[in-house]
NUDO-416085 format. One line per 2 residues: number of its first residue (from 1); their letters; for each residue x, y, z of N, C-alpha, C. Coordinates in steps of 0.001 Angstrom, whole numbers, plus 500000, padded with zeros to 6 digits. Layout:
<rs>
NUM) a) X,Y,Z,X,Y,Z,X,Y,Z  ...
</rs>
This chain:
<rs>
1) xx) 671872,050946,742789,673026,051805,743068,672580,053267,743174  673408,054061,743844,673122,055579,743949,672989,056317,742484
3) xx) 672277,056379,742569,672085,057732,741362,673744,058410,740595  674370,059067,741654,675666,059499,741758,676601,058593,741491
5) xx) 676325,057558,741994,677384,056293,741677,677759,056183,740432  678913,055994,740023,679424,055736,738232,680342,054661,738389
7) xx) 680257,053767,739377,681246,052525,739281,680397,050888,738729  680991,050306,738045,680313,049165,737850,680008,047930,738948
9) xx) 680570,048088,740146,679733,047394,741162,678877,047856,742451  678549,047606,743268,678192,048367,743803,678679,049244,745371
11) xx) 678565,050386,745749,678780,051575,746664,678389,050701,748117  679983,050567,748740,680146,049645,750468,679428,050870,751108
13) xx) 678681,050213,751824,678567,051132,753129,679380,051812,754121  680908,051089,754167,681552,051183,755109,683085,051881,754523
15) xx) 682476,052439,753810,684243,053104,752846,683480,054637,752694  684782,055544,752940,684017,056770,752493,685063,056622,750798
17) xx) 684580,057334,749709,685764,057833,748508,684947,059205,747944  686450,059341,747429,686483,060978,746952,687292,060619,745545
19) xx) 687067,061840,744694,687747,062049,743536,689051,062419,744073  690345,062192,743346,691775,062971,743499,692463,063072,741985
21) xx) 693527,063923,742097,694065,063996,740988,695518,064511,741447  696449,064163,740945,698637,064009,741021,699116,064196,739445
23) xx) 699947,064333,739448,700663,064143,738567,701425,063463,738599  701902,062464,737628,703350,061839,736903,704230,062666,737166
25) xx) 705399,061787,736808,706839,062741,736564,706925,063495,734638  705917,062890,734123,705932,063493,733011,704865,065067,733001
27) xx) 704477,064951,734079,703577,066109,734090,702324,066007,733499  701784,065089,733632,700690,064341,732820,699781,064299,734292
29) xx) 698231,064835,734446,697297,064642,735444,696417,063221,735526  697166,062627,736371,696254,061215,736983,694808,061553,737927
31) xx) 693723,061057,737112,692663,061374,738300,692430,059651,739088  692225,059527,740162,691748,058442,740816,690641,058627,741543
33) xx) 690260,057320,742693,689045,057795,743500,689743,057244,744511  690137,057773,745534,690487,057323,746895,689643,056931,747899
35) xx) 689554,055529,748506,688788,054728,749685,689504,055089,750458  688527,055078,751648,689305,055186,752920,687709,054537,753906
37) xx) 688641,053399,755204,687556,052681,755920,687124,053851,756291  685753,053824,756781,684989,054883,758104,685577,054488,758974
39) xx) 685619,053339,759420,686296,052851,761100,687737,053343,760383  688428,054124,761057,689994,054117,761232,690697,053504,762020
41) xx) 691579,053202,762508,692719,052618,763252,693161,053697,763771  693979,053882,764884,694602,054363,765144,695620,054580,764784
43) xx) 696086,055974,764234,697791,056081,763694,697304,056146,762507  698748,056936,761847,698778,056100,760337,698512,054219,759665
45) xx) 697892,054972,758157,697186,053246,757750,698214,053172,756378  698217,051783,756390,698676,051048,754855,698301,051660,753945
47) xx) 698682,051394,752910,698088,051889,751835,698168,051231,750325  697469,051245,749608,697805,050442,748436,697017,050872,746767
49) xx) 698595,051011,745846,697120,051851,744743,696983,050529,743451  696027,050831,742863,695726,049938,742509,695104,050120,740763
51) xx) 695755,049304,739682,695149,049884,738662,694820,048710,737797  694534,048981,736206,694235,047750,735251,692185,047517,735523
53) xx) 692190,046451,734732,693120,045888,733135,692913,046996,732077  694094,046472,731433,694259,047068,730329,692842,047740,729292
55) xx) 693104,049152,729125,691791,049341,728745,690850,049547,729318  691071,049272,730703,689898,049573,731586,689999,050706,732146
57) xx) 688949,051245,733037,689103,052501,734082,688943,052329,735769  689103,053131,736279,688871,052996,737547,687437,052682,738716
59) xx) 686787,052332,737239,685459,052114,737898,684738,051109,737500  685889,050597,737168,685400,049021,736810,686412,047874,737678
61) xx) 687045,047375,737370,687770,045872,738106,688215,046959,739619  689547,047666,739213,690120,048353,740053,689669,049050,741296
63) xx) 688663,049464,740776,687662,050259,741559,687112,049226,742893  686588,048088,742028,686264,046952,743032,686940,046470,744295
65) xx) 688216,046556,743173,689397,045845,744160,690070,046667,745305  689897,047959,744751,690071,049477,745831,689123,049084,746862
67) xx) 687612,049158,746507,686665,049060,747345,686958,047962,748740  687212,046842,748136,686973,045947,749152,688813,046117,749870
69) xx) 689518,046672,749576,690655,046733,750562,690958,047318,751421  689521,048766,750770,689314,049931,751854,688453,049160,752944
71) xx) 687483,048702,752617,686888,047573,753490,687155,046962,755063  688825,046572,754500,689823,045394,755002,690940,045914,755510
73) xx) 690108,047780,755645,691672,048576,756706,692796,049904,756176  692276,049191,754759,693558,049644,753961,693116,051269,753385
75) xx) 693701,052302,753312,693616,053340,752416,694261,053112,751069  693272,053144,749811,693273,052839,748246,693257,053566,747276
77) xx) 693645,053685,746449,693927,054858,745233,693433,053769,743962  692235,053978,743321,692413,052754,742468,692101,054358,740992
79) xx) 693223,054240,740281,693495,055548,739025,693201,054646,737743  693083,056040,737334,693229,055662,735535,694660,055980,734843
81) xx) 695269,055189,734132,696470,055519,733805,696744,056889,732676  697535,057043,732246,697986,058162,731803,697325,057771,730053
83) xx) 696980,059241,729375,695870,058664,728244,694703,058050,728351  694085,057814,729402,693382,057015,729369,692276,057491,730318
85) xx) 690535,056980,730046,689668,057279,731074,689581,058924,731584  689497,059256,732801,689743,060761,733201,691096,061168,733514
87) xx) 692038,060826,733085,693590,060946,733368,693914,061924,732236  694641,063379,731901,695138,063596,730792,696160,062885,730258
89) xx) 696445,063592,728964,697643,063113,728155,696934,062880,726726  697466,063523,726060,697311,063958,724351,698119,062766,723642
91) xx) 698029,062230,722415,696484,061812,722094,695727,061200,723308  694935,060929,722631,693998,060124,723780,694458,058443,723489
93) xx) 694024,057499,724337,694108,056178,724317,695279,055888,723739  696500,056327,724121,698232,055564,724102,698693,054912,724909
95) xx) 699282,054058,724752,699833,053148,726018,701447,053312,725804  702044,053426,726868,703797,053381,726918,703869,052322,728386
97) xx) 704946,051493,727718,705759,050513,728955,706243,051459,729741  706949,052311,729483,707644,053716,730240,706439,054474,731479
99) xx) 705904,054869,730509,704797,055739,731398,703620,055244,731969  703075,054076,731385,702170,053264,732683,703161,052245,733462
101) xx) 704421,052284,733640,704824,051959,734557,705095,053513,735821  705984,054460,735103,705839,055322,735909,704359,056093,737126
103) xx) 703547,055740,736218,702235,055860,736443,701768,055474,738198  702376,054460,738403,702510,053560,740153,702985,054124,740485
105) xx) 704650,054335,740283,705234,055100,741102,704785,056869,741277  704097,057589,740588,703241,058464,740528,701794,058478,741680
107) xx) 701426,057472,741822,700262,056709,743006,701191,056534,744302  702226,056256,744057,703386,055897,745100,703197,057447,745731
109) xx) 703791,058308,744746,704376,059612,745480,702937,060276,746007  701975,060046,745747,700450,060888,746169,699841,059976,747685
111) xx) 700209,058758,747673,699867,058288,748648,700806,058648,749386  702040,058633,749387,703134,058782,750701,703255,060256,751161
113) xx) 702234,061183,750620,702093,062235,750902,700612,062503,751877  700289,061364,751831,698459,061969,752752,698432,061130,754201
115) xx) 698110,062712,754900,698548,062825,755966,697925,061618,756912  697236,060192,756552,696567,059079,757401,697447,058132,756670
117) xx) 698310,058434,755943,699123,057191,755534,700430,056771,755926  701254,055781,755958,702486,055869,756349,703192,055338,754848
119) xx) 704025,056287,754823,704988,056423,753522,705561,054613,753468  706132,054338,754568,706961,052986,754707,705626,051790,754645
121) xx) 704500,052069,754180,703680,050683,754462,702890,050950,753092  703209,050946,751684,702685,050983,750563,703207,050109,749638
123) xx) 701734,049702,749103,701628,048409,748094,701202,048744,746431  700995,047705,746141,700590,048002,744079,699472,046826,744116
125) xx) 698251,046810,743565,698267,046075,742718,697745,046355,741586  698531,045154,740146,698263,045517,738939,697255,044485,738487
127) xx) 696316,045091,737612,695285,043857,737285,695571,043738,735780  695391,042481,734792,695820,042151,733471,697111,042943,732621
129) xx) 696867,043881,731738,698074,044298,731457,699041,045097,732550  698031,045784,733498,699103,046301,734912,699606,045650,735283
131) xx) 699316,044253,735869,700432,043397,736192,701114,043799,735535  701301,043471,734596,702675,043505,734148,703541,044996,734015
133) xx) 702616,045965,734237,703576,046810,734287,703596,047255,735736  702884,046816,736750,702808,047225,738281,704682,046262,739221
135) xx) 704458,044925,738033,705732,043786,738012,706804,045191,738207  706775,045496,736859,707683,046336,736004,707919,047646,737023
137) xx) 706895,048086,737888,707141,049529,738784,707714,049327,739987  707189,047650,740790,708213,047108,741447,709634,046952,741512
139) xx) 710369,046640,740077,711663,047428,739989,712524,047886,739613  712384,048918,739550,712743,050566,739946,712326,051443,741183
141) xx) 711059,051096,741794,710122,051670,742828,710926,050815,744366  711465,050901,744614,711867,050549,746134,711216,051155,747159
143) xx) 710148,051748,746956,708922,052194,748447,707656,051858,747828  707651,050883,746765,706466,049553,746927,706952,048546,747831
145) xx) 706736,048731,748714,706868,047496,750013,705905,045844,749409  704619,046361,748981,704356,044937,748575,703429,044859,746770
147) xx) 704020,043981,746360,703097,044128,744834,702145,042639,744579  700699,042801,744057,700158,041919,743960,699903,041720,742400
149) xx) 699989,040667,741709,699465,040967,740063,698073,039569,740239  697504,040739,739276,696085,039888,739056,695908,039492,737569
151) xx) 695767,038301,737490,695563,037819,735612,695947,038468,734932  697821,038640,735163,698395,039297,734730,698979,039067,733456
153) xx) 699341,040108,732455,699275,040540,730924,700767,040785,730988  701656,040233,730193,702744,041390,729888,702638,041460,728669
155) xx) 702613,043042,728329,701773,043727,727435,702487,043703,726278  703958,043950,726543,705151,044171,725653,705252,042794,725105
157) xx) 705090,041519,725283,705416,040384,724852,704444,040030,724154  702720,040126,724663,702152,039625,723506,701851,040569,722630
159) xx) 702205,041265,722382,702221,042868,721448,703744,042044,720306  704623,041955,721062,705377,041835,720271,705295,040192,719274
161) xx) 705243,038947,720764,705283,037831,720101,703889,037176,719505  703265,038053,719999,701580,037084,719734,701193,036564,720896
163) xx) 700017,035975,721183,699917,035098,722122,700323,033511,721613  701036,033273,723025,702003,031803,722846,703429,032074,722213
165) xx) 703208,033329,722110,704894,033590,721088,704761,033081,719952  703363,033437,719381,703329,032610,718110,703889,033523,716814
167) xx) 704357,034244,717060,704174,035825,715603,706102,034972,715697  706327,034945,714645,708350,034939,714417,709065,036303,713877
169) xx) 709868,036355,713794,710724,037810,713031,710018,038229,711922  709917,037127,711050,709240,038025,710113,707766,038351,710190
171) xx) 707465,037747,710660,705842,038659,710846,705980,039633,711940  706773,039621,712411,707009,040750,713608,707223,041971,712522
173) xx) 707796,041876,711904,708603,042800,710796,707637,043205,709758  706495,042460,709231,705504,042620,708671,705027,043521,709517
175) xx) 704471,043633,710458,703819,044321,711476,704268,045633,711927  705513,045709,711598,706053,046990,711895,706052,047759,710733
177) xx) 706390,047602,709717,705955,047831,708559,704425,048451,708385  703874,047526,708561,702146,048399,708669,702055,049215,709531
179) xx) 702659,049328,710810,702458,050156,712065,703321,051330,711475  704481,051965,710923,705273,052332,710879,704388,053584,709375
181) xx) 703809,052639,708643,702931,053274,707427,702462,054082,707513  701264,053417,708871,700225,053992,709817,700651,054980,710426
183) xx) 701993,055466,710837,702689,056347,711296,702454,057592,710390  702833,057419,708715,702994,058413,707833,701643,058842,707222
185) xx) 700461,057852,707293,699379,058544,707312,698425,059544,708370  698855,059063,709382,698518,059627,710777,698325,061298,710557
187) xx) 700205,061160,710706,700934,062711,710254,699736,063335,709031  699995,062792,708310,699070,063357,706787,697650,063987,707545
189) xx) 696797,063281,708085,695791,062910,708247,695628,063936,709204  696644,064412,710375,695965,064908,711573,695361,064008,712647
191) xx) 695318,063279,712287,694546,062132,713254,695183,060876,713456  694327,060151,714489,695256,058597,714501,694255,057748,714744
193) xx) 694609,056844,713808,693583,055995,712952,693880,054546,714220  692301,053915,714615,691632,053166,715953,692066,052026,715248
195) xx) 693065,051353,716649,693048,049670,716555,691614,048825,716588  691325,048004,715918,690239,046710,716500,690018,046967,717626
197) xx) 688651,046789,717734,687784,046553,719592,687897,045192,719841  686793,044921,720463,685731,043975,720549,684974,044276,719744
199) xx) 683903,043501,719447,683126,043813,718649,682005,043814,719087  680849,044588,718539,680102,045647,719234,678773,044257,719418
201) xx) 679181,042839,718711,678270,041433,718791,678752,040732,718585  678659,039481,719271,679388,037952,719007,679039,036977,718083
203) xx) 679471,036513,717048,679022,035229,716309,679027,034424,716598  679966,033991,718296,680292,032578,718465,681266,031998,718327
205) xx) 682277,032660,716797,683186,032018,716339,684525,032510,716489  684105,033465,717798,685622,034137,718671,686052,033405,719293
207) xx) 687287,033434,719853,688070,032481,720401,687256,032655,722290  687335,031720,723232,686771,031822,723780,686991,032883,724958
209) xx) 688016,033609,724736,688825,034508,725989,688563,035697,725178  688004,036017,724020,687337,037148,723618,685818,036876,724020
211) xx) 685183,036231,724070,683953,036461,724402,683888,036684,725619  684464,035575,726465,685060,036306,728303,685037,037791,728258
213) xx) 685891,038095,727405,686236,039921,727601,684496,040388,727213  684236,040075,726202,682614,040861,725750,682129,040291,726806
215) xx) 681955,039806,727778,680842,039626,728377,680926,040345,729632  682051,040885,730228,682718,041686,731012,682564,043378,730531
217) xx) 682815,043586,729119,683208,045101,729209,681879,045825,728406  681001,044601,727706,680110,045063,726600,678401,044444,726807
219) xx) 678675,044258,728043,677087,043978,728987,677447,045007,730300  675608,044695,731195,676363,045576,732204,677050,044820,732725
221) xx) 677210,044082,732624,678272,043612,734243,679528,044683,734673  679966,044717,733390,681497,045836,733315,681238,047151,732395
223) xx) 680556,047117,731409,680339,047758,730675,680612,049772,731500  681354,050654,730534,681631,051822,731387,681939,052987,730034
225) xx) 681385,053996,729982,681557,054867,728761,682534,055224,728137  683623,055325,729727,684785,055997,729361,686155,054705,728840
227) xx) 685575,053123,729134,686259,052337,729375,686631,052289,727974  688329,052176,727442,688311,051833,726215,687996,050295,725491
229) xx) 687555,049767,726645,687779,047843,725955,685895,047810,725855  685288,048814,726616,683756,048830,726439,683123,049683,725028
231) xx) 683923,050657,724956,683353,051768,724171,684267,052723,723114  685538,052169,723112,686500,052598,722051,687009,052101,721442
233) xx) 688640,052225,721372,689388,051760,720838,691227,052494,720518  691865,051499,721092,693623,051840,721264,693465,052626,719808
235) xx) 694704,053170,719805,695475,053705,718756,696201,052818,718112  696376,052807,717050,697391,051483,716141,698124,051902,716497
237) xx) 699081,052855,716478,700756,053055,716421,700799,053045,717861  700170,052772,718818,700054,052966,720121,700937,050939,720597
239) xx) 701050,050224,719593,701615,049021,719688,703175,049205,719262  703760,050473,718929,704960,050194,718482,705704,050533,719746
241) xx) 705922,051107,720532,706770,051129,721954,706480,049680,722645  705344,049109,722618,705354,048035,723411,706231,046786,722728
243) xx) 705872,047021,721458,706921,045846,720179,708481,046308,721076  709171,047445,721038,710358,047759,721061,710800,047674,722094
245) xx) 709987,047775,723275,710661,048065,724544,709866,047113,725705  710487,045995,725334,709668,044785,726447,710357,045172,728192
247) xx) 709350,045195,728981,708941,045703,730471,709886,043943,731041  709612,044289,732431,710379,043131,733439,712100,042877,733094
249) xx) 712878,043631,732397,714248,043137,732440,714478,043294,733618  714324,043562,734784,714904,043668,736015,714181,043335,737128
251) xx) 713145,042453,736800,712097,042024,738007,712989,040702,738963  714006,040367,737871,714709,039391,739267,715154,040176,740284
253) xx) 715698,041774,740119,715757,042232,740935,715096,042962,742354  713872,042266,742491,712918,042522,742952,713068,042367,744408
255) xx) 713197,042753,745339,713479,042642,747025,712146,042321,747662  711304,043321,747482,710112,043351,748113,709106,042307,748050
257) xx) 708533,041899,748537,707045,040869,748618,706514,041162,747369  706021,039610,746622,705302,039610,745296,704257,038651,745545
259) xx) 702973,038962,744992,702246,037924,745149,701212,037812,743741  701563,036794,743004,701170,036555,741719,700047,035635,741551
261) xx) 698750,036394,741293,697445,035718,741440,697107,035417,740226  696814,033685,738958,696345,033860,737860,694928,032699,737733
263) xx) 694334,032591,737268,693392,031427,736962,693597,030440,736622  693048,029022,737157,693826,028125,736481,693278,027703,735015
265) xx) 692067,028447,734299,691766,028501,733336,692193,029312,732429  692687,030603,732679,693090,031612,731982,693938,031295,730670
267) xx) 693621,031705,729748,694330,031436,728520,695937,032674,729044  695455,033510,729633,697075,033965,729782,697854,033653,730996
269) xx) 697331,032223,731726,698238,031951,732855,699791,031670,732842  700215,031886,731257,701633,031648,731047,702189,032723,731016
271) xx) 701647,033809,731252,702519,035193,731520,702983,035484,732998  701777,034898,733765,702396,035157,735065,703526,034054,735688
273) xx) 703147,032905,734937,704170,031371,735348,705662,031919,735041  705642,032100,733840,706671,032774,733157,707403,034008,733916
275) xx) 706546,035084,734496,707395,035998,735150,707755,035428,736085  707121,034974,737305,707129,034269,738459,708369,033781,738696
277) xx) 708831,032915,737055,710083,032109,737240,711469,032986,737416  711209,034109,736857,712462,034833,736854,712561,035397,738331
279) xx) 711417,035946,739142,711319,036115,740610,712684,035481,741664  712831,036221,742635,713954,035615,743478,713457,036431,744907
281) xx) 713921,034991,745815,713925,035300,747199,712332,034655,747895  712570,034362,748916,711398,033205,749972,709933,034021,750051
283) xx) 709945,035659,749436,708867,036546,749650,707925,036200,748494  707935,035603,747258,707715,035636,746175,706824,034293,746113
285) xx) 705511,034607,745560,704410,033223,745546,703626,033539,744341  703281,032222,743845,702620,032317,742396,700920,031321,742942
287) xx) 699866,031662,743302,698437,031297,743116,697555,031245,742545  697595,029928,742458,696655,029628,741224,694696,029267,741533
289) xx) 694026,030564,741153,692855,030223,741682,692068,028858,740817  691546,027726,741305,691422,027051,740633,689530,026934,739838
291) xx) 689945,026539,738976,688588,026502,738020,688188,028407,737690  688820,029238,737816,688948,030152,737139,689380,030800,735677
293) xx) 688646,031620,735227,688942,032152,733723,689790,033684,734050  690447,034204,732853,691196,035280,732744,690322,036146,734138
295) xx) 688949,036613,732996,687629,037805,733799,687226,037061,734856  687095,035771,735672,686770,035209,736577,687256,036687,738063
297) xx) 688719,036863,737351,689442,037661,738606,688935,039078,738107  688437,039757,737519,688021,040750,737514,687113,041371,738607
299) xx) 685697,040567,738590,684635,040620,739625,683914,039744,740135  684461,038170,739888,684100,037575,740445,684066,037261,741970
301) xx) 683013,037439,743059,683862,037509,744100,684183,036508,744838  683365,035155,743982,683378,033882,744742,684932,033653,744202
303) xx) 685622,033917,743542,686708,033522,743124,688050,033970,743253  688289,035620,743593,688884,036705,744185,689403,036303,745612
305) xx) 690768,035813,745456,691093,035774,746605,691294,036556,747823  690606,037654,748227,690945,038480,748873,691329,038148,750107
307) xx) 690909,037372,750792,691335,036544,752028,692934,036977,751727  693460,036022,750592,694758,035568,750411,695887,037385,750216
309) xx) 694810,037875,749709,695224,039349,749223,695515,040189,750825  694425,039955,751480,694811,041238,752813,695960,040434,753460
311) xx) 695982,039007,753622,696894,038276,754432,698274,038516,754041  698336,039043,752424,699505,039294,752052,700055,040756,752266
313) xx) 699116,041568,752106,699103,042930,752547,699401,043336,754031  699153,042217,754598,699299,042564,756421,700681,042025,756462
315) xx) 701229,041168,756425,702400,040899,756032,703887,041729,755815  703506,042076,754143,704645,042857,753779,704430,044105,754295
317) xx) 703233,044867,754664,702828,046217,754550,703003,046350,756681  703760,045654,756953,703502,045421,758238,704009,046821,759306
319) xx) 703365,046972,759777,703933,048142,760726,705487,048020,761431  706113,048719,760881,707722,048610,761788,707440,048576,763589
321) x) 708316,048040,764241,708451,047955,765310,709666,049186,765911
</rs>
């Protein structure tokens, strides 16, 4: 790779990118890296921004997935969300259902502003916990024309229920309780005291969709300085908005083209089955890549449907007549 290069795969020949930076509606600075093909088209081009997984940065999954769409025609915004990576926002490493959803529609308003794009032909996609909140920017956002989710997370549910919905009221309530503690020492403290990583070595005796993740964020394959799932760690109290305020109440209301990509191995393929079902209208498809794991869709490319991805993008993102 180039010297200069800071992405975890490697620099297309055929894409130019640049650094950018927008703001939210909270006034919070998003930095991204914008693709754009060398060959242009004539006219204004599609466009599509693109973020996740959770914890990650823009120069890891996203970045990829930017890369190869710039590739395939498309002009790409693949950002770091708000708190996170090179994006401001105080503390560092917070997550809000609110504001990494706003966050798209924030990519929304920066793309429908550059002057090779057409405002009416812009897409999302969200990768692991973005899905679920890219789901979630779909609606409210009515100039996402098309949304794609990749081994998608909804963040607010297993935060709140566990995975499988296994946590009940009262351990939910236990949990808030400690989070809520963690609140009053914080204050005391000046500081805010780091959720669990990964762990910095494997025994073996992790469940097997944590070692998936270590082998993705804590080798090179994915591994990235700024990435928090490689080299940090969330904020504890950074789980109490997601406990309180579960994302998708209004995704049945969804008009626009959805296209829901999960593994058929994935230990979280029941988040996307599950949203999928609430989905409405003939635009809406759930694909299941088969013999795939959660990270399979990260960078795998034998497994990455992209075929299925531009076909969907040409589609909804289609030039008006």
């Amino acid at each position: 790779m180039a010297a200069d290069w800071d992405k975890t795969f490697p620099k297309s020949d055929n894409v130019d990118v640049k650094k950018v930076s927008f703001k939210n509606r909270y006034g919070i600075t998003l930095v991204g890296d914008l693709y754009t093909p060398k060959v242009k088209p004539e006219g204004k081009m599609a466009a599509i921004a693109v973020s996740g997984p959770f914890g990650a940065v823009k120069e890891q999954a996203s970045g990829l997935y930017a890369q190869k769409m710039a590739e395939r025609g498309f002009v790409t915004l693949a950002f770091d969300p708000s708190y996170t990576g090179e994006s401001s926002g105080e503390p560092r490493n917070v997550s809000s259902p609110e504001i990494n959803t706003e966050d798209f529609s924030a990519a929304v308003d920066f793309l429908s502003n550059q002057k090779n794009v057409d405002p009416e032909r812009i897409g999302i996609i969200g990768i692991c916990g973005f899905g679920g909140f890219g789901l979630n920017a779909a609606a409210i956002d009515t100039r996402i024309k098309g949304t794609v989710t990749v081994t998608m997370y909804d963040m607010t549910r297993v935060t709140a229920n566990g995975y499988f919905d296994s946590m009940d009221e009262n351990a939910r309530y236990e949990l808030k309780e400690q989070l809520n503690k963690q609140r009053t020492e914080d204050f005391k403290n000046g500081t805010y005291a780091k959720a669990p990583g990964l762990p910095e070595k494997l025994t073996g005796s992790e469940p097997q969709f944590v070692q998936d993740y270590w082998g993705y964020y804590k080798t090179p394959r994915g591994f990235h300085k700024r990435s928090i799932n490689s080299n940090g760690n969330w904020n504890t109290t950074a789980s109490l908005s997601l406990i309180n305020m579960p994302i998708l109440a209004y995704s049945n209301e969804i008009r626009n083209a959805v296209l829901m990509i999960h593994g058929e191995n994935a230990h979280s393929r029941y988040f996307s089955e599950d949203a999928f079902k609430k989905l409405k209208g003939e635009n809406k498809e759930l694909y299941i890549v088969p013999a795939a794991n959660h990270v399979d869709l990260y960078d795998n490319l034998e497994k990455i449907p992209f075929d299925k991805i531009e076909a969907f993008f040409l589609t909804s993102l289609k030039e008006a007549k």
